[in-house]
N, C-alpha and C positions, 0 to 999 in steps of 0.2 A: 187371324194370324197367318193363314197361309197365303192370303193375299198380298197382306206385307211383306212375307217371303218374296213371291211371286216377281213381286214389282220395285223389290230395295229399297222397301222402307223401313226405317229406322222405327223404334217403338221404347217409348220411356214412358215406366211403369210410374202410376200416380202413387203416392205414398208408402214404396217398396218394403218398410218396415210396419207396416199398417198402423198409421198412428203410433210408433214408439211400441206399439205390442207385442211385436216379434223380437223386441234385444231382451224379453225375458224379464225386466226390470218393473214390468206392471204384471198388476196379479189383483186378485180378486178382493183383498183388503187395502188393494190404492184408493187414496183420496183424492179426487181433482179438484180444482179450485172451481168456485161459479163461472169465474173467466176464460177455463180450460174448453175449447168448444168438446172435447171428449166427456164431458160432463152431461152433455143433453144426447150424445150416439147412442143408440137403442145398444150399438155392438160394445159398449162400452160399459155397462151394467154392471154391478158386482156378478150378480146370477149370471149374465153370458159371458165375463170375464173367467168365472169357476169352469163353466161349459167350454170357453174356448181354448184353452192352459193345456188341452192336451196339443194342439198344434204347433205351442209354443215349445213343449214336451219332445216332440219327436226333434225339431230345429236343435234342441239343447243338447238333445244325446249325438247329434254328429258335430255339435260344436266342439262336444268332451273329445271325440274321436279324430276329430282335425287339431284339436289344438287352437280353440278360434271362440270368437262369441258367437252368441246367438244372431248377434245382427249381420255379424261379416257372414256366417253361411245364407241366412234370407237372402242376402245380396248376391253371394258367391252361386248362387242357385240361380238365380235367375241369369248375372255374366255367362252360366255355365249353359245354358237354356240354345241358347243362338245368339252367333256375334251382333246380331242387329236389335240388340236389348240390351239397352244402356241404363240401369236403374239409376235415378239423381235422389237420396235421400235429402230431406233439409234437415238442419243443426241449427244453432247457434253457439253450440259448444266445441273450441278447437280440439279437444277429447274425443270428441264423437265424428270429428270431421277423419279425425287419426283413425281411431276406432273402422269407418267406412271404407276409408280407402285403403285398408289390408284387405279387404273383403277381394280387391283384385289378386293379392298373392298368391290366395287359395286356389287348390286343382280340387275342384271336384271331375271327377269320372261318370262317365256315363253312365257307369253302374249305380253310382254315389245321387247321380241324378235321378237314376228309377227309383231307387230306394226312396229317397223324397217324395216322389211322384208317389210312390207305391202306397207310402205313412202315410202321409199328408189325406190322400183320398180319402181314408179311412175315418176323417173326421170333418164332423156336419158342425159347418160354424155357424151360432146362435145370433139373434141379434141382427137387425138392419143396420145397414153401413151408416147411412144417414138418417135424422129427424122426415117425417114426411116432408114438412116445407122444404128444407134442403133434396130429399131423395126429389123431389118435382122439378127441381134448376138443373138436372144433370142427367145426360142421354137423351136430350131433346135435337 
């Protein structure tokens, strides 16, 4: 990242809601479809689902506090991060396209941002991102 500083590069986070995790709406008695690729992520478990809910936990208590969801702060946290971090969530829902781009109106503060930084730390996410097949096509 300090590279990218460095050198003016632009940086767009892949999946900035982590798979749909972060707007709060999955939880640990979600169902996914066979066809869902979130059905075969090791991170995606009921058991690392239960395990991870505290990360979703700290997001949701500044969402209560701004006035905001859970996805517009994930978002608004990273906008707030350095101008040269442009999160592109995907939708298909013009709900959640709305939903997304309030995520720009929010001010987090820098303090708002260590705070984040601060919680967030505190919690050891379970679960690989990817299936091994998949974890092997990516960072090559």
């Amino acid at each position: 990242m300090p590279t990218l500083e460095e050198l003016g590069i632009g940086f767009v986070p892949f999946s900035p809601l982590g798979k749909g995790f972060l707007t709060g709406k999955i939880d640990a008695e979600t169902k996914f479809d066979s066809t869902d690729f979130r059905s075969i992520v090791p991170r995606f478990t009921p058991e690392n689902r239960q395990a991870n809910q505290a990360l979703v936990d700290v997001i949701s208590a500044f969402a209560k506090q701004k006035k905001a969801t859970p996805a517009q702060i994930a978002l608004a946290w990273l906008l707030a991060k350095k101008p040269w971090i442009v999160p592109i969530p995907g939708t298909t829902k013009l709900s959640r396209l709305e939903e997304n781009l309030g995520a720009a109106q929010i001010e987090l503060t820098p303090d708002d941002v260590r705070a984040l930084e601060d919680a967030s730390s505190k919690v050891k996410l379970e679960g690989a991102r990817y299936p091994a097949f998949h974890a092997s096509l990516v960072g090559r």
